[in-house]
N, C-alpha and C positions, 0 to 999 in steps of 0.2 A: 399878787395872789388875789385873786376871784372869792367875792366869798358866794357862798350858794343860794338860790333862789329860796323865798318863803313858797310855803306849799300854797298854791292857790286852791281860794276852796271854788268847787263847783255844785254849785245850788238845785237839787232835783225840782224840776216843774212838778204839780201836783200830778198832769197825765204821765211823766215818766218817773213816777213811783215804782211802776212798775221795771225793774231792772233786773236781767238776768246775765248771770257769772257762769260762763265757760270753764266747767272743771276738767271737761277732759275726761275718755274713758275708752280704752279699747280691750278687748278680752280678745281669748286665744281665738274660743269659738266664733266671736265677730271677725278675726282675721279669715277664718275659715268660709265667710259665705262675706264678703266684702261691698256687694251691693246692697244686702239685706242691712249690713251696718250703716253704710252710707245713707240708705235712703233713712232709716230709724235717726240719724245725727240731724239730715235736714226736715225730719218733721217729728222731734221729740212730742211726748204727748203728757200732759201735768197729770201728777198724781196726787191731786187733795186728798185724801186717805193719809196722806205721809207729811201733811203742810203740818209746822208746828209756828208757833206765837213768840217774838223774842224782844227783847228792849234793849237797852245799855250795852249793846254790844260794838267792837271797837274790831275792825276786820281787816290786816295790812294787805294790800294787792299790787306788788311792786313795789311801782313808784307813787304808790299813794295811800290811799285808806279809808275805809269805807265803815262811818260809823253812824249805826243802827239807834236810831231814839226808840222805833216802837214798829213793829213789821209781820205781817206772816209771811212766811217761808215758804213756797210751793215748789219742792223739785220735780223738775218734766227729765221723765229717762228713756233709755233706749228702749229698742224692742227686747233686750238680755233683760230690765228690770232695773237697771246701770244707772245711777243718779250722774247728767249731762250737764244740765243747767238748775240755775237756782232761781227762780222769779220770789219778787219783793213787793209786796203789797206794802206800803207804811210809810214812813217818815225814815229818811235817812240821809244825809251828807256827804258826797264823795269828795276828799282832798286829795289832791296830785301837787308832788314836789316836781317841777321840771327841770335836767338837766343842767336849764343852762338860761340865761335872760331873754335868746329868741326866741325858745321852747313856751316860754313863762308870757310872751309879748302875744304870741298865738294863742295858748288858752284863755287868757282875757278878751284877744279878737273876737274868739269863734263861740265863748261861753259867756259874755257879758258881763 
C-alpha cells in the first residue's frame, strides 16, 4: 500500500501576489452572441468598485488549498457584468496535495 504524498506547499513571490482564479461563467445570452463572449473572457476588465479586503481565510481548489493571510479581492468580469476571474493583491499560500510521488518530485523541480 502507497501511502499519499504530503501536500507541498508552494511559496507565492511577492510579484505573484497577484493571482487570479478561473471561476467560470457562461450565460444564455453570451451563448447567443459567442464572439462577444469570447473576446469579453480573453480581456476581462477589473472592477475595483466591487474589490473587498479579506484575512484568514482557507480556500480548497482541488487538489489543493489556497490560504488567505491578508489580501484584496479584485474581480475582472465579462462584458454581461459575470464575476470571471478573481485577482489577489496580498499575502497568501498555495498548497497542492500531488497525486502521486512523481507528481510531488515535479512540483518541488519546477517550484523550488
Amino acid at each position: 500500500m502507497r501511502a499519499t504524498p504530503e501536500p507541498v506547499p508552494v511559496a507565492l513571490r511577492p510579484a505573484a501576489a497577484c493571482l487570479a482564479l478561473l471561476l467560470g461563467a457562461a450565460t444564455a445570452a453570451g451563448a447567443a452572441q459567442p464572439d462577444r463572449l469570447l473576446d469579453g473572457v480573453r480581456t476581462p476588465r477589473l472592477a475595483p468598485h466591487r474589490a473587498v479586503t479579506v484575512s484568514g481565510i482557507d480556500v480548497p481548489l482541488g487538489p489543493g488549498r489556497l490560504a488567505i493571510e491578508a489580501a484584496t479581492v479584485v474581480p475582472a468580469v465579462s462584458p454581461a457584468g459575470r464575476t470571471i476571474e478573481l485577482v489577489l493583491i496580498g499575502a497568501a499560500r498555495l498548497r497542492l496535495a500531488p497525486p502521486d510521488d512523481v507528481e510531488a518530485g515535479q512540483l518541488r523541480l519546477f517550484t523550488g
